[in-house]
Kinemage of the C-alpha trace (Angstrom):
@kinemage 1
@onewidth
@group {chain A} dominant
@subgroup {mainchain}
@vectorlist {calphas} color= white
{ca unk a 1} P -95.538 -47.106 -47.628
{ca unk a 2} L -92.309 -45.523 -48.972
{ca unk a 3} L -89.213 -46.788 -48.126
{ca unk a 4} L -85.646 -45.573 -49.453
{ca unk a 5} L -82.371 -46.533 -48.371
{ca unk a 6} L -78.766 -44.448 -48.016
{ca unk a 7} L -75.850 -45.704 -48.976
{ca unk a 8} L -73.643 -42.533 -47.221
{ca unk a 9} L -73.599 -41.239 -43.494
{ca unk a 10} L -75.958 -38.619 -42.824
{ca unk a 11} L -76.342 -35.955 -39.904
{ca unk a 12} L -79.581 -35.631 -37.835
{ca unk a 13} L -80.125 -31.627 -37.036
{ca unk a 14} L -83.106 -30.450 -35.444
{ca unk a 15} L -85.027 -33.224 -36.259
{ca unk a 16} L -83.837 -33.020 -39.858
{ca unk a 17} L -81.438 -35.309 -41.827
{ca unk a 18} L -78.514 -33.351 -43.813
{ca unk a 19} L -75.160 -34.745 -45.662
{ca unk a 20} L -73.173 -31.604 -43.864
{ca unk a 21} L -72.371 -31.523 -40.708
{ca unk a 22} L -73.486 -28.368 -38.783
{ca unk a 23} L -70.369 -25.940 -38.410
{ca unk a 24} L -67.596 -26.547 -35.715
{ca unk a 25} L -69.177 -29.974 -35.073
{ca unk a 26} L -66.231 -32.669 -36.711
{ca unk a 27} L -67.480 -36.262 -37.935
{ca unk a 28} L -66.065 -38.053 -35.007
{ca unk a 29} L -67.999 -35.889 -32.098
{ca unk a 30} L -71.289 -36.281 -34.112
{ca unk a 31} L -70.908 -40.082 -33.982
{ca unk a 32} L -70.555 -39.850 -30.405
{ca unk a 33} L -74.216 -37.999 -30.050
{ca unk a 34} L -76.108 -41.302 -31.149
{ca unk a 35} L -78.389 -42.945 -27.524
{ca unk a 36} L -76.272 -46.214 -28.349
{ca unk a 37} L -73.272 -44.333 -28.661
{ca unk a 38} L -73.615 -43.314 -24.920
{ca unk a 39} L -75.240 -46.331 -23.635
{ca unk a 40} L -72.209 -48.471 -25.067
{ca unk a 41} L -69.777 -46.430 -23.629
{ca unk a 42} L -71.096 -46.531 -20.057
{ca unk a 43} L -71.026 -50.045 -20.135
{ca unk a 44} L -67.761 -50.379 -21.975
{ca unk a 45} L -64.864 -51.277 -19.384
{ca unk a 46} L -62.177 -51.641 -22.531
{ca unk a 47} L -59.838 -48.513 -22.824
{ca unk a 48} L -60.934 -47.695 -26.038
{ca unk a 49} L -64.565 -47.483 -27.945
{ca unk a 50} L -63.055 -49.279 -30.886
{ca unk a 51} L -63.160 -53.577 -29.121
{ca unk a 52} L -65.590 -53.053 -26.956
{ca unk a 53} L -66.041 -55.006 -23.406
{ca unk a 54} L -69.265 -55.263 -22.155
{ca unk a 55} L -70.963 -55.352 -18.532
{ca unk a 56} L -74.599 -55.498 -18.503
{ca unk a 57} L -76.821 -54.401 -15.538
{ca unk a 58} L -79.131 -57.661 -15.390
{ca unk a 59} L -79.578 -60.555 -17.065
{ca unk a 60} L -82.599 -62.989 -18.100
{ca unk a 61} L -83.307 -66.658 -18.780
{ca unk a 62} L -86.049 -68.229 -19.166
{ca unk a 63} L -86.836 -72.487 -17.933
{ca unk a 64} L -85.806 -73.868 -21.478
{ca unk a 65} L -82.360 -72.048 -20.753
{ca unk a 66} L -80.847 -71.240 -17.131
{ca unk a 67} L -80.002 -74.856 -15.947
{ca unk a 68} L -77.511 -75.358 -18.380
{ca unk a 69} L -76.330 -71.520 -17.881
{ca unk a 70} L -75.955 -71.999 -14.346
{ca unk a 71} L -74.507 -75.386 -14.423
{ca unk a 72} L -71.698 -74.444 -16.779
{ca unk a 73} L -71.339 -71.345 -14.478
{ca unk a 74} L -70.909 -73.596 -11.472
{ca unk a 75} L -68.291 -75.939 -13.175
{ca unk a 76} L -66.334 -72.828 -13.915
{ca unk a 77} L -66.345 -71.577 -10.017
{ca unk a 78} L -69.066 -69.197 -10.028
{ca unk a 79} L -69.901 -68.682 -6.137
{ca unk a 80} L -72.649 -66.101 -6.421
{ca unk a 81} L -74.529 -64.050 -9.324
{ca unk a 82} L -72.630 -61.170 -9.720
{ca unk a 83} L -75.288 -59.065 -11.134
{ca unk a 84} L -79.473 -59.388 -11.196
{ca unk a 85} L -80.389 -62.831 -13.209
{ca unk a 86} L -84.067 -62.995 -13.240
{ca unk a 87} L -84.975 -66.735 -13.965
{ca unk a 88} L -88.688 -67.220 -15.486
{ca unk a 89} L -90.598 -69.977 -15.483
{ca unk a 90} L -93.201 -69.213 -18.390
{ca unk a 91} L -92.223 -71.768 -21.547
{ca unk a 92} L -92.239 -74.933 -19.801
{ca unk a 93} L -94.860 -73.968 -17.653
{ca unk a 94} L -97.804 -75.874 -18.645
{ca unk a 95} L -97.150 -79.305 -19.400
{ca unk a 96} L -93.804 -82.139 -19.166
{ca unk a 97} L -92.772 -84.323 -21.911
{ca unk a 98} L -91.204 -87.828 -20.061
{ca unk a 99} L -91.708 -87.313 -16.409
{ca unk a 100} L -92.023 -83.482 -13.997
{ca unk a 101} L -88.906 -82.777 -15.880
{ca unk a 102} L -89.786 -79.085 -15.948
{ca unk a 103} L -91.100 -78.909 -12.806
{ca unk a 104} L -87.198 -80.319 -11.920
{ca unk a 105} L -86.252 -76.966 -13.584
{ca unk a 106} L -88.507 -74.951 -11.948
{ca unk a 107} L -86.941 -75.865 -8.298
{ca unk a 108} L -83.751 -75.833 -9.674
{ca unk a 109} L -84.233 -72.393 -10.572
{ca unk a 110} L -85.678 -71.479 -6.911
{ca unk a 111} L -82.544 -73.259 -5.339
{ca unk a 112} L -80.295 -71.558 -7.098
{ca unk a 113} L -82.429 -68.033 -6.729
{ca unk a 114} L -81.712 -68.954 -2.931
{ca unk a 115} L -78.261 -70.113 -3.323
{ca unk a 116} L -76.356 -67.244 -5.315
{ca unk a 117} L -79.070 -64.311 -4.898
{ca unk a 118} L -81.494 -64.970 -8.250
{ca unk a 119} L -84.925 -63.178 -9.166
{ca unk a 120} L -87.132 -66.457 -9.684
{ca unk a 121} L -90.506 -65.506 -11.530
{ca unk a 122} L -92.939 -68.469 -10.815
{ca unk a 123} L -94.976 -70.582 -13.145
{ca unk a 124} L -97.908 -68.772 -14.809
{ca unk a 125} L -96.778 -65.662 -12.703
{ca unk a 126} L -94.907 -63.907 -15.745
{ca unk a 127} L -93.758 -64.180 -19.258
{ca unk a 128} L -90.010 -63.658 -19.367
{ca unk a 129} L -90.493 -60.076 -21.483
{ca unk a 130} L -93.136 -58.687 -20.083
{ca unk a 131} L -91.458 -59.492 -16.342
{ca unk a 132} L -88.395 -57.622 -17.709
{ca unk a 133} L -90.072 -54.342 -19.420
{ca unk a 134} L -92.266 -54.058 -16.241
{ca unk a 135} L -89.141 -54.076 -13.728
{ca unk a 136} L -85.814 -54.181 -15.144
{ca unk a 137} L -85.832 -52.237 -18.416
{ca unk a 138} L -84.768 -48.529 -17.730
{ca unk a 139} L -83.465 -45.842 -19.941
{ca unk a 140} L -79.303 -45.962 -20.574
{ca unk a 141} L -79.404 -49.874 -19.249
{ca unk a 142} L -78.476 -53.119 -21.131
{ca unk a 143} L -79.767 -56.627 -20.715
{ca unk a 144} L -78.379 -60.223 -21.729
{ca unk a 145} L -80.873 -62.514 -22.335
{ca unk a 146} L -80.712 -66.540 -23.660
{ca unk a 147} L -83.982 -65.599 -25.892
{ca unk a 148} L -83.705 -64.435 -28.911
{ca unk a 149} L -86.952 -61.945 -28.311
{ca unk a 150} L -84.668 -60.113 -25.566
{ca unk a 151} L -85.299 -56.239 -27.144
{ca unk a 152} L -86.653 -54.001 -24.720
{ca unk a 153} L -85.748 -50.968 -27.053
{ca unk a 154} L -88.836 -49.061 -26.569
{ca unk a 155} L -88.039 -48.368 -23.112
{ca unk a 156} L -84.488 -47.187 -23.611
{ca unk a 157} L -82.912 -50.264 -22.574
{ca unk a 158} L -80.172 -52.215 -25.083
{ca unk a 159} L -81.069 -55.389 -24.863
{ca unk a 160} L -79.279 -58.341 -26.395
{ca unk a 161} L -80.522 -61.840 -27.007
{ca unk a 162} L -77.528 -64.652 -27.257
{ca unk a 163} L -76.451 -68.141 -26.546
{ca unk a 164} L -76.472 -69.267 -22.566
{ca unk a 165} L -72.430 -69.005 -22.874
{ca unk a 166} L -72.676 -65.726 -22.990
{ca unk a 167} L -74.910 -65.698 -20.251
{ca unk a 168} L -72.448 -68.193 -18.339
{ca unk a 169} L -69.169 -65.821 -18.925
{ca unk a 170} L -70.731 -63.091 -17.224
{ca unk a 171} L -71.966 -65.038 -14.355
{ca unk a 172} L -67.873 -65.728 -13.688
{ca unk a 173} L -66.846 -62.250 -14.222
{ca unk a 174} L -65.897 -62.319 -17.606
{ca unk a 175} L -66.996 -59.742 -20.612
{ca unk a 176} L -68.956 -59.448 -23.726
{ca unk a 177} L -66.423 -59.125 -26.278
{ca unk a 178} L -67.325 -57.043 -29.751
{ca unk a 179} L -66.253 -54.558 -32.227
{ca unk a 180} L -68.209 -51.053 -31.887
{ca unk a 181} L -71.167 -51.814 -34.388
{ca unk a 182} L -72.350 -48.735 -36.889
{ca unk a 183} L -75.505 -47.127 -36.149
{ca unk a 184} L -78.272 -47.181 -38.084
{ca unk a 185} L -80.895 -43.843 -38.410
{ca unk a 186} L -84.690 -45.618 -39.271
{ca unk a 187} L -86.257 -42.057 -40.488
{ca unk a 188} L -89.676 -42.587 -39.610
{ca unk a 189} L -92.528 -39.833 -40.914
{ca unk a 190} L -96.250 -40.018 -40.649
{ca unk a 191} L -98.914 -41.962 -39.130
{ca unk a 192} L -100.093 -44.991 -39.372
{ca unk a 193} L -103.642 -45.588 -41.501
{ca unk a 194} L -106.614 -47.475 -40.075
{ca unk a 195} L -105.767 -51.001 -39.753
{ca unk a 196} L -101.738 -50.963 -40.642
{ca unk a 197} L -99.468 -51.950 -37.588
{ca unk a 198} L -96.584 -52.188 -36.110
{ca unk a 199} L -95.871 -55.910 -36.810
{ca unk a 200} L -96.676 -54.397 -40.458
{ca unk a 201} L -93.798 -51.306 -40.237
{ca unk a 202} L -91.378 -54.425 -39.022
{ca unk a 203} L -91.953 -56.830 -41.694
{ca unk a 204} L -91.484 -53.986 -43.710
{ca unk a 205} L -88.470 -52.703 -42.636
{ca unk a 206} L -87.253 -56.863 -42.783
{ca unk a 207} L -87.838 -57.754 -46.396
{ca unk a 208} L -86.153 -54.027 -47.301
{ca unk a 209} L -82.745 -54.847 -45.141
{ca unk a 210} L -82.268 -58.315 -44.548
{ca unk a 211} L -81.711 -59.984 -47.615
{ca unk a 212} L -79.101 -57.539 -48.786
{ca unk a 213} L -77.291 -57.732 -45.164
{ca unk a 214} L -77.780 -53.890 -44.786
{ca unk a 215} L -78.043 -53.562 -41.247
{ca unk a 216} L -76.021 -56.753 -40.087
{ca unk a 217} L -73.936 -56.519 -37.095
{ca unk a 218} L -75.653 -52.758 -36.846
{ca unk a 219} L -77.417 -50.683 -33.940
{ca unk a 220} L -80.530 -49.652 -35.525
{ca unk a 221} L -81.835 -46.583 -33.607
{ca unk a 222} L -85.411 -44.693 -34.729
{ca unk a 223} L -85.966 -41.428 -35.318
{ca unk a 224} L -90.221 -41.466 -34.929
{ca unk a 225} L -92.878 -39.258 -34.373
{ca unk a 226} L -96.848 -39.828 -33.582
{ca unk a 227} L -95.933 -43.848 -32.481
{ca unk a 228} L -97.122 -44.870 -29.118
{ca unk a 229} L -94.808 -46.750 -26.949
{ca unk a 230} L -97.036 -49.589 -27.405
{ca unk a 231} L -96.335 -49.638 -31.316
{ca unk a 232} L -92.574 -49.179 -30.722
{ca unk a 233} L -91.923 -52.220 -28.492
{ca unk a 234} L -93.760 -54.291 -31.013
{ca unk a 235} L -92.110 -53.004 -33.629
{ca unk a 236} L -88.711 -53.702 -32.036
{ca unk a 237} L -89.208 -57.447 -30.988
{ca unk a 238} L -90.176 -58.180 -34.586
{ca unk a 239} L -87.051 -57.081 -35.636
{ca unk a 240} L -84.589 -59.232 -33.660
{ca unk a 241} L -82.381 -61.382 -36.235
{ca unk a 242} L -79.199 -60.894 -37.725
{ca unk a 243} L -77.334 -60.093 -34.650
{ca unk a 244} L -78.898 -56.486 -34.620
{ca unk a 245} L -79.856 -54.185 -31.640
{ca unk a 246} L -82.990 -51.694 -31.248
{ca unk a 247} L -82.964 -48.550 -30.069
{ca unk a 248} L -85.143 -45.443 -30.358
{ca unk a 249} L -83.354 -42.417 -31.308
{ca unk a 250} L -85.072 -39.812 -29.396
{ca unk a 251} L -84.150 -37.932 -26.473
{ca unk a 252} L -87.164 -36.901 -25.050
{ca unk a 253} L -87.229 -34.866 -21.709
{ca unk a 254} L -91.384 -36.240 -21.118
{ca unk a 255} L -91.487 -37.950 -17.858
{ca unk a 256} L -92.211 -40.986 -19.133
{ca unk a 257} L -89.208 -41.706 -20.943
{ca unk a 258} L -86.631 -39.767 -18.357
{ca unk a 259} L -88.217 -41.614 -15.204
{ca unk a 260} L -86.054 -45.152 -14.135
{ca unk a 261} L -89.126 -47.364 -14.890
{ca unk a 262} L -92.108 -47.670 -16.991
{ca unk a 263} L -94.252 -50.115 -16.376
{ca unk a 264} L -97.277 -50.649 -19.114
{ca unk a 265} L -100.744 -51.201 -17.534
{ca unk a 266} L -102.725 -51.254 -20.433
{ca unk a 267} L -104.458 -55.076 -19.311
{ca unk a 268} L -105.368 -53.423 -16.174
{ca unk a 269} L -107.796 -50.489 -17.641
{ca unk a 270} L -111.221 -52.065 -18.139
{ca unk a 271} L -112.949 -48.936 -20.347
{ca unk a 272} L -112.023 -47.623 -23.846
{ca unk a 273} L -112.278 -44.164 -22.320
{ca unk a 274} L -109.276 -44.978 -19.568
{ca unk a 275} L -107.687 -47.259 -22.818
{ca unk a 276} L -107.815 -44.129 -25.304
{ca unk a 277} L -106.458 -41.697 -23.120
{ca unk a 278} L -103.056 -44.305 -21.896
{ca unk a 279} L -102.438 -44.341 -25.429
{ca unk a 280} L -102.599 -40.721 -25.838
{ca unk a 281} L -100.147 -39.627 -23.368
{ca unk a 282} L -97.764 -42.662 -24.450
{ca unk a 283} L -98.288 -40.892 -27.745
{ca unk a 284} L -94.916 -39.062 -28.244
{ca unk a 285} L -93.590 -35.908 -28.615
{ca unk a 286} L -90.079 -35.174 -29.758
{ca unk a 287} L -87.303 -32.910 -28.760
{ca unk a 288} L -85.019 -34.427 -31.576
{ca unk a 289} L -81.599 -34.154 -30.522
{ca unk a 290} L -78.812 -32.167 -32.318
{ca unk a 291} L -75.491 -32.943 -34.354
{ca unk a 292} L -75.673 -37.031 -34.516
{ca unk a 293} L -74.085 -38.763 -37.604
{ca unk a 294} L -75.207 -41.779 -38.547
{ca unk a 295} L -72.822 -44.080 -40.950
{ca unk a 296} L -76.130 -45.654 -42.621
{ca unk a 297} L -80.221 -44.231 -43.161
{ca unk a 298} L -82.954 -45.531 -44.285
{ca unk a 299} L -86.159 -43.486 -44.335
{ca unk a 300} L -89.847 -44.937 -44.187
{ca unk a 301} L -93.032 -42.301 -45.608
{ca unk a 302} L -96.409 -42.793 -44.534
{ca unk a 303} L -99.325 -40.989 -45.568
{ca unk a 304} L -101.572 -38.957 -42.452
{ca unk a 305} L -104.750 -40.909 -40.942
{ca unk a 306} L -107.037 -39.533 -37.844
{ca unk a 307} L -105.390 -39.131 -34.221
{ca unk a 308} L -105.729 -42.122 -31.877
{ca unk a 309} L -109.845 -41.642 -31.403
């Protein structure tokens, strides 16, 4: 695996990175063409793209997290969730340490579900991500999670993990507060060979831009070909420190990426046959998007193997 990394902006035409920008296209409109470029904006209720104020579509907690969320929420005169809060039940599920204190949680949860319009996810129903790809991930949407693992990138959602007090201020109304973050171009080319990952292209892509803070604070958005949609969303959720956000640069006009939903049913289909073919029309093809500048690239080689088989 190659890796290099740019220390200038580049341009992504055609499909192709270039240090010019294509003619009658200025620096400032081609930063405007990135997915989190848009995505930001539509969710953006400052005047101005520069301090941004953010209100996301839904948010998610899981039962080590929404009691203090909603309690703080409550103390601060929240009378009703003012946008979808799913509330999960999946990481104290199992077993209580000093008493049925997370069973307490668990019908806290459903009382406040009932009381200011929650979505409450039962015990050993759903895990907190897999709930949220399935039904409230959507391409152009953001979601605020209190789990650091909240990345639902794959799917064309921006999804941010933080600290319940986040979570709280938009319960009462109030905003997420930040300065518009670069974007990053990942440059991915090739295929994968027989028996290298996706948790392998993320640790990868960690121990070549973490140390040296290169994409801190910074919307990291993937240029890809040949990777399923499977590989993607694993690849994303391993990379989930530092504060940064996951996107896919592509702007595909398949149905599967241009339809509200997509929910994966790959533990559903009992026979390789049904198994290979999902993951060949997840496979995807590109209609790369024109005249996008990206302030930072880093570009990732790998060699061709055989088709998914």
């Amino acid at each position: 695996m190659k890796m290099k990394l740019h220390d200038h902006g580049v341009y992504l035409v055609n499909g192709q990175l270039t240090d010019t920008a294509p003619a009658h296209v200025t620096e400032a409109e081609a930063r405007k063409g990135t997915i989190a470029y848009g995505i930001l904006k539509a969710h953006n209720t400052a005047p101005d793209m520069k301090d941004l104020r953010i209100k996301f579509d839904s948010m998610t907690s899981h039962d080590i997290t929404y009691v203090g969320i909603i309690q703080t929420a409550r103390a601060s005169g929240m009378e009703k969730f003012p946008l979808p809060y799913v509330l999960t039940n999946c990481h104290n599920s199992l077993c209580a340490v000093g008493g049925t204190i997370n069973e307490d949680d668990h019908q806290f949860a459903l009382s406040a579900a009932h009381k200011y319009g929650g979505i409450y996810v039962p015990p050993n129903m759903a895990v907190i991500h897999s709930y949220n790809r399935e039904m409230m991930a959507g391409c152009g949407r953001m979601i605020l999670g209190s789990d650091s693992h909240t990345r639902y990138g794959a799917l064309g959602t921006m999804a941010v993990g933080e600290g319940g007090g986040e979570l709280a201020k938009q319960l009462v109304g109030r905003t997420y507060d930040m300065a518009m973050p670069g974007v990053i171009c990942v440059y991915l080319t090739g295929r994968l060979n027989p028996g290298v990952g996706p948790h392998d292209v993320a640790l990868a892509l960690v121990g070549a831009t973490y140390a040296n803070g290169y994409v801190k604070n910074k919307v990291m958005e993937f240029v890809v070909l040949y990777y399923s949609i499977v590989a993607r969303s694993i690849i994303k959720r391993l990379i989930r420190r530092e504060n940064i956000t996951v996107t896919y640069g592509i702007q595909l006009y398949s149905l599967f990426l241009k339809c509200s939903r997509i929910t994966m049913k790959i533990a559903i289909l009992d026979s390789d046959a049904l198994y290979t073919a999902y993951l060949n029309m997840m496979t995807i093809v590109i209609v790369f998007y024109l005249n996008v500048l990206y302030p930072k690239v880093f570009h990732v080689t790998k060699s061709h193997i055989r088709k998914w088989s």
